[in-house]
C-alpha positions in Angstrom: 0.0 0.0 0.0 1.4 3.1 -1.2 2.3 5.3 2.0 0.7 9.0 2.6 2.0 12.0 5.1 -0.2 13.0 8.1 -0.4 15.9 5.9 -1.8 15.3 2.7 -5.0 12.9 5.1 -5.1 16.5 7.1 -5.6 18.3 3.6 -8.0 15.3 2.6 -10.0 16.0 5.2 -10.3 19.5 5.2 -11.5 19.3 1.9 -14.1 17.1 2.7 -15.5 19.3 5.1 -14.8 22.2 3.1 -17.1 20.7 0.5 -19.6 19.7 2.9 -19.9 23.1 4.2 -19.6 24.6 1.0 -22.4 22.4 -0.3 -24.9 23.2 2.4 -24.3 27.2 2.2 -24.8 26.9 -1.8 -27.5 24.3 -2.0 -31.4 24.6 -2.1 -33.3 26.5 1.3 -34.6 24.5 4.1 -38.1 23.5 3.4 -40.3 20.9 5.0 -39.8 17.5 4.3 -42.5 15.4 6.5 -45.0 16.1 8.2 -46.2 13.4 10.9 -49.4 13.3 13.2 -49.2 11.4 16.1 -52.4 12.7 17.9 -53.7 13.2 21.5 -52.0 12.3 24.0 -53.0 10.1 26.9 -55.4 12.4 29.0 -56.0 14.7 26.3 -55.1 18.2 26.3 -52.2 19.8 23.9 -48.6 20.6 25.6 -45.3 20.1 24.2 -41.8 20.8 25.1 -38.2 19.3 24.5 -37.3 17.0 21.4 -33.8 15.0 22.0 -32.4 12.8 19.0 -30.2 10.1 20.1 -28.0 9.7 17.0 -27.2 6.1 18.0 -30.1 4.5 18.0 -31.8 7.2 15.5 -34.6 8.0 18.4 -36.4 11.0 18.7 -37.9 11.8 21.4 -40.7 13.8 21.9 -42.2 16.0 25.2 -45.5 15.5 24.9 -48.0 16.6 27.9 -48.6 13.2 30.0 -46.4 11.7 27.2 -43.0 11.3 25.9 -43.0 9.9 22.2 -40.2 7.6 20.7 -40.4 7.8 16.6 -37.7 6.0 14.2 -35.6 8.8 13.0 -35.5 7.2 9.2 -39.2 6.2 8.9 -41.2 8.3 11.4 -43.0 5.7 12.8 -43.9 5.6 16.7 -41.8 3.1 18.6 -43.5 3.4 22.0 -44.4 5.6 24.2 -43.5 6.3 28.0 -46.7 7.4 29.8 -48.0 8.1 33.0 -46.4 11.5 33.4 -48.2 14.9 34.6 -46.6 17.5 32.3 -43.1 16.4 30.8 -40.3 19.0 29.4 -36.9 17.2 28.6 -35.6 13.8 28.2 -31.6 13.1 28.7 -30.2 9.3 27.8 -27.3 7.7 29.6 -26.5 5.0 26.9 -23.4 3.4 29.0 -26.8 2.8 31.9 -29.3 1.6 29.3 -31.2 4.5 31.2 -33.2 7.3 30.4 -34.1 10.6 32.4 -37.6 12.7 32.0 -38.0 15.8 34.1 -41.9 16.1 35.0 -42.8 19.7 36.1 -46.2 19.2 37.8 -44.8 16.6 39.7 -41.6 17.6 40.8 -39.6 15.1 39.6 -37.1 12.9 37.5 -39.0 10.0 36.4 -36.2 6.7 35.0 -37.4 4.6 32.0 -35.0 1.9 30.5 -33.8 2.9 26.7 -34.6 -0.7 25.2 -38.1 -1.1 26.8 -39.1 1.8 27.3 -41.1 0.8 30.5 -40.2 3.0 34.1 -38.5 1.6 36.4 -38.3 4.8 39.0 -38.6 8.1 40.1 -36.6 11.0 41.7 -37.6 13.9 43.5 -36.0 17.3 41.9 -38.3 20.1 42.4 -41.5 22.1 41.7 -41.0 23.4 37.6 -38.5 20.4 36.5 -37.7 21.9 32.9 -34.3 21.6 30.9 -32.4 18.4 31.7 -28.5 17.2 30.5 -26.4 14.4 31.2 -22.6 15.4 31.7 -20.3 12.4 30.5 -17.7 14.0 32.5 -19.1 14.5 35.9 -21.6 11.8 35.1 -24.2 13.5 36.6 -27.5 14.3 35.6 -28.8 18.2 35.9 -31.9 19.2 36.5 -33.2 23.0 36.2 -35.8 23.8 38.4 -37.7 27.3 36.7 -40.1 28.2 39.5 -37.8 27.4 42.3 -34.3 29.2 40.7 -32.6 26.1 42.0 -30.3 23.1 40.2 -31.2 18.9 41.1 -28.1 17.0 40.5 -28.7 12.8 40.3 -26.3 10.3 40.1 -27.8 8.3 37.4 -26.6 4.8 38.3 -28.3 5.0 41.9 -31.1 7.0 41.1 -30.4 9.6 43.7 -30.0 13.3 44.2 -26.5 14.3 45.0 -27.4 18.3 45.7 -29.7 20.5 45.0 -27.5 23.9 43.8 -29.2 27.4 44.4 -29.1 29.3 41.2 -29.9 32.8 42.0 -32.5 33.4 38.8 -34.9 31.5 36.6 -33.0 28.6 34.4 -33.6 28.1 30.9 -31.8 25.6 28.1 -28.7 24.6 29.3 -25.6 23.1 27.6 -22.0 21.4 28.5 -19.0 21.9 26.9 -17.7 18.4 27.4 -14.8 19.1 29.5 -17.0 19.4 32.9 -18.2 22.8 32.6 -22.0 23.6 31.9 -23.8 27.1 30.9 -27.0 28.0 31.7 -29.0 30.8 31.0 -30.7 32.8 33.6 -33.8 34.2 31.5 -35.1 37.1 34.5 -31.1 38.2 35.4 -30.5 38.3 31.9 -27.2 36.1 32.4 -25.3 33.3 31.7 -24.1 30.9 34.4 -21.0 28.5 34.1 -21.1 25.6 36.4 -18.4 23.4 37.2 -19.6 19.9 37.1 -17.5 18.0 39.4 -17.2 20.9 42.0 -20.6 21.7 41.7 -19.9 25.3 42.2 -20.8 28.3 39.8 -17.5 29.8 38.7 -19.0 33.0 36.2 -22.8 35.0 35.6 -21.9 36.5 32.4 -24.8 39.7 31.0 -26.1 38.7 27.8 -26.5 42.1 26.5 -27.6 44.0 24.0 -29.6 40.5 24.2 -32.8 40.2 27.2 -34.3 37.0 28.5 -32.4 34.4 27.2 -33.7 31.5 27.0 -32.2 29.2 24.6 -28.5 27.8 24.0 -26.0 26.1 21.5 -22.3 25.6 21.6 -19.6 25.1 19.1 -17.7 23.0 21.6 -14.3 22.8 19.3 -13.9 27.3 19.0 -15.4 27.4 22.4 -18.5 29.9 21.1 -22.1 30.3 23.4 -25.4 31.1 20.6 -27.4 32.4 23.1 -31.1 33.7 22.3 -32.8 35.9 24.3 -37.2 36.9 24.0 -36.9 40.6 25.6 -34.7 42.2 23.1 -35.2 39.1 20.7 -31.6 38.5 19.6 -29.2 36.1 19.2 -25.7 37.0 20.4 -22.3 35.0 20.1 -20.4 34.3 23.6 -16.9 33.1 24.5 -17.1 30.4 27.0 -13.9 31.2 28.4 -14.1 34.4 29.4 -18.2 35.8 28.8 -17.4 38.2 26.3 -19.4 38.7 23.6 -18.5 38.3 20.0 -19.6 40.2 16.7 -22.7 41.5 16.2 -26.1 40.4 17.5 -28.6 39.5 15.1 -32.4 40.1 15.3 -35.2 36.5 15.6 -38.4 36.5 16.1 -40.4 36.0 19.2 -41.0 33.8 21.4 -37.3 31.2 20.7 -37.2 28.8 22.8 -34.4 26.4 21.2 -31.1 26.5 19.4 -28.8 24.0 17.9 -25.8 23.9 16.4 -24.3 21.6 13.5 -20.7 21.3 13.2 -19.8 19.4 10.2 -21.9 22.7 8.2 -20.9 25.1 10.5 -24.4 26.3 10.7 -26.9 27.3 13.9 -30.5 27.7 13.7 -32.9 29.2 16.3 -37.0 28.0 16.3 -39.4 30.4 17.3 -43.1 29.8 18.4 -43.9 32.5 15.7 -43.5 30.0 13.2 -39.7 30.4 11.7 -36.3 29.2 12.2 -33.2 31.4 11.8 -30.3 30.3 10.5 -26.8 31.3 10.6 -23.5 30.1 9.4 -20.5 30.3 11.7 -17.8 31.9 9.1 -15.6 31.9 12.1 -15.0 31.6 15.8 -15.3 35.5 15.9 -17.8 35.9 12.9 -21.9 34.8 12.0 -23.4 34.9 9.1 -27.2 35.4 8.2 -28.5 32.4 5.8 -31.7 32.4 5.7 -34.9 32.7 8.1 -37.3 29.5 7.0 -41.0 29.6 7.3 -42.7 26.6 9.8 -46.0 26.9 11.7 -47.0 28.6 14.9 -46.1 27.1 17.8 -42.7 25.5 16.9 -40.6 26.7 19.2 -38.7 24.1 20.5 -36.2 22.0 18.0 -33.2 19.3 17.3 -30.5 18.2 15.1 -30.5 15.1 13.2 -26.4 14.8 12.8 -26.8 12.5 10.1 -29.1 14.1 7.1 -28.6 18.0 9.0 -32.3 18.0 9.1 -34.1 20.3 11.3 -37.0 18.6 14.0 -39.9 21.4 15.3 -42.7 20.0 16.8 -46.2 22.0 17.4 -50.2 21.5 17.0 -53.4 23.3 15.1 -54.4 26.5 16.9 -57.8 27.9 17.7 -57.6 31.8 17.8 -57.4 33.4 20.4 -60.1 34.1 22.8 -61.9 37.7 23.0 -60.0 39.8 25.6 -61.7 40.8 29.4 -61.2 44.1 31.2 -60.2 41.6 33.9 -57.2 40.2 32.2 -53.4 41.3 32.9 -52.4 40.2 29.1 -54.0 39.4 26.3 -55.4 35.8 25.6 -53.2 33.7 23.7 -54.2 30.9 20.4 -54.8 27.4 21.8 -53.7 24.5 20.7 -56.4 22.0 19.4 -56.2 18.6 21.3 -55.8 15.7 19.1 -53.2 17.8 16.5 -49.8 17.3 17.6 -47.4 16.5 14.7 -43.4 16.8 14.2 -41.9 18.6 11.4 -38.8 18.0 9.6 -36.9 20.5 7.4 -33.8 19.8 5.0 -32.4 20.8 1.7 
C-alpha cells in the first residue's frame, strides 16, 4: 500500500469538510420535508416541550403533555411511548446505563425509563417546575433546572439519587456542556449566563447577555469554544466566549418567542426555532464571525427543535391552533391561540 503523510489525510480531510460546508451554504433552502401526526396524548389536552435525537439508535424523542414519544428517525414511525407522566419538558439518555431521564414539572420530579423497553423503572424527587435536563459524561451526573424554584437537582444516574440541590440565583432556561466538565446555563429574568463546574458543583461565572434580554435558549460550538445564546426581551441572538463571557460580533435580530437553538458542526451552521413560526439560520464563518443564511418559514407554535447529525435535518414539533379568545377588562395580558387537542405533529426540514 502506497504510503501517505499525516499531511496530505489532514488536507484530505479539510476538503471534505470544506465541500460539505460549501455544499450546504450553496444548496437549495430549508423546506419541509415530513410532516407526521401522532395525535392526542394520553389524557387529552395539547402541551409540548423538548425533542432529543439520540444519533445512536436514530430516536427521537418527543415532550409530549402526559407523554414522551419515541419515533424512528428514518421512517417516522412511533416506537412506543413512555406514559403516566403529569406534564413532561426534557428527556436526557445515559446510553453506558441503558437509562433514560424525563423531568416532570407538575410533579416535581425525574422519572427513569430503561432505553430498550421503554417501561419505568423509577422516580426521583427534583423540584417544583422540572424543565431543561442534560447528562454530563464528565461529571456523570444528571442536571436538572428547576424554573419556579431558581434552584439546580443534581442525580447520580446509576443510583437514582439526588446528590445536591445547587441554588441558582435566577430562573433557568436551556442549558448546555461543553464536554470538559463545565455547563452554561441561562438565567432568563437576570439576563445572564451561568457557568457551572460539574464536578465541584460550584458556579465559577454570571456572564450579562446584553444588547440581548431574557435568554432562553442555548448552543455551543464545543471545538472554538463559542455560546449562541437567544434571548425573548430584546429578541436577539448574540455569540459568547465560553472562556471568558465576552461577547462576539454583532447580534442578530429573531423572532419571538425562541425557545431552542442548535448547532451543527460538520456545516458550521446554527438555527434558532421560534413559536412564531420560523427558524433562523446562521452560518459560523468563524470563531469570531456569524453569518445570516436564511430565516425558513414553519408553523406557529414551533418553538422548540433538534439536530438530526446525520441528514442535517431540522425537527420542530407543534399542533393546530384555535384563535385566540376575545379579551376581558379583567385580564393582565391578552389571551393567547390554543392548541387543538388531538393535533400534535413533528416537522422535519432539510435541503
Amino acid at each position: 500500500m502506497k504510503r501517505y503523510s499525516l499531511r496530505v489525510f489532514a488536507a484530505a480531510g479539510f476538503l471534505l469538510l470544506s465541500a460539505v460546508v460549501l455544499a450546504f451554504q450553496s444548496g437549495r433552502s430549508y423546506h419541509l420535508l415530513k410532516k407526521i401526526s401522532l395525535g392526542a396524548a394520553e389524557g387529552g389536552g395539547e402541551y409540548f416541550d423538548y425533542l432529543t435525537f439520540d444519533a445512536a439508535t436514530r430516536r427521537v424523542y418527543l415532550s409530549h403533555g402526559t407523554e414522551v414519544e419515541v419515533l424512528d428517525a428514518d421512517s417516522g414511525s412511533v416506537v412506543g411511548k413512555i406514559a403516566g407522566l403529569k406534564r413532561d419538558h426534557g428527556v436526557a439518555l445515559v446510553p453506558e446505563l441503558g437509562r433514560g431521564f424525563i423531568t416532570d414539572g407538575d410533579a416535581g420530579q425525574v422519572v427513569i425509563f430503561d432505553l430498550k423497553t421503554l417501561k419505568t423503572i423509577g422516580q426521583v424527587k427534583a423540584d417544583a417546575d422540572a424543565d431543561s435536563i442534560l447528562y454530563d459524561a464528565v461529571s456523570k451526573r444528571i442536571f436538572v433546572f428547576n424554573g419556579d424554584p431558581n434552584s439546580c437537582t443534581v442525580i447520580d444516574p446509576a443510583k437514582g439519587t439526588v446528590v445536591a440541590t445547587l441554588p441558582l440565583g435566577g430562573a433557568p432556561e436551556q442549558a448546555v456542556a461543553d464536554g470538559k466538565g463545565m455547563i452554561y446555563d441561562n438565567l432568563q429574568d437576570k439576563n445572564e449566563v451561568i457557568a457551572i463546574d460539574s464536578r465541584t458543583l460550584k458556579i465559577t461565572a454570571r456572564w450579562p447577555v446584553a444588547p440581548a434580554g431574557q435568554p432562553v435558549s442555548i448552543a455551543m460550538d464545543r471545538e472554538h469554544r463559542r455560546l449562541f445564546i437567544a434571548g425573548r426581551n430584546p429578541q436577539l441572538l448574540v455569540v459568547m466566549d465560553a472562556d471568558n463571557g465576552k461577547l462576539i460580533g454583532q447580534s442578530f435580530p429573531i423572532g419571538s418567542r425562541v425557545d431552542a437553538n442548535v448547532f451543527d458542526p460538520a456545516t458550521g451552521l446554527v438555527a434558532s426555532s421560534t413559536g412564531e413560526g420560523a427558524i433562523h439560520i446562521f452560518h459560523e464563518d468563524s470563531p469570531n464571525k456569524l453569518s445570516v443564511v436564511e430565516v425558513v418559514k414553519t408553523e406557529f407554535g414551533a418553538k422548540t427543535m433538534a439536530l438530526d447529525p446525520k441528514t442535517h435535518n431540522l425537527l420542530v414539533d407543534t399542533a393546530d391552533f384555535d384563535p385566540p379568545a376575545a379579551a376581558t377588562p379583567a385580564q393582565k395580558r391578552p389571551p393567547q391561540p390554543r392548541p387543538k387537542p388531538g393535533t400534535f405533529h413533528l416537522l422535519i426540514y432539510g435541503r
